[in-house]
C-alpha positions in Angstrom: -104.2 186.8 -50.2 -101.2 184.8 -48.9 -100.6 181.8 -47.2 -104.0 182.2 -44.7 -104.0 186.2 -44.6 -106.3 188.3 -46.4 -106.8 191.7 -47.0 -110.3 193.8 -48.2 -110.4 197.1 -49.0 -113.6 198.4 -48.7 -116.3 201.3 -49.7 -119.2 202.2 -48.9 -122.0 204.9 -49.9 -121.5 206.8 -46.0 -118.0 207.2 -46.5 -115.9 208.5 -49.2 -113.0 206.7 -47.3 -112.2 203.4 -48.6 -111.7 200.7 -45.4 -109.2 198.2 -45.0 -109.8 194.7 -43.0 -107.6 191.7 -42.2 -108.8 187.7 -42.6 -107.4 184.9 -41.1 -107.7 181.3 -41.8 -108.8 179.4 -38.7 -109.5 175.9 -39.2 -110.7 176.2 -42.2 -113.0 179.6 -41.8 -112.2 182.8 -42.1 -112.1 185.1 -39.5 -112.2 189.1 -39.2 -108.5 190.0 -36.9 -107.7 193.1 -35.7 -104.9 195.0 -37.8 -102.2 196.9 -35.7 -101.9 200.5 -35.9 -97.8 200.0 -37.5 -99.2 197.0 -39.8 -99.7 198.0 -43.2 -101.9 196.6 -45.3 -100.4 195.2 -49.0 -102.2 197.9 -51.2 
């Protein structure tokens, strides 16, 4: 987490894969963004 960015990695059961998604802080709530395909996540 920095500032109002977060990241989650991810697993599941289905998919051996581990996900990766991006949170934003929008007055005051979170809220799941997009990530762009050259953005790379902190981990």
């Amino acid at each position: 987490m920095k500032d109002d960015v977060a990241w989650v990695k991810y697993s599941t059961a289905y998919d051996k894969t581990p996900g990766v998604f991006k949170l934003v802080k929008l007055d005051g709530r979170w809220k799941v963004t997009v990530r762009t395909p050259r953005e790379l996540a902190p981990f």
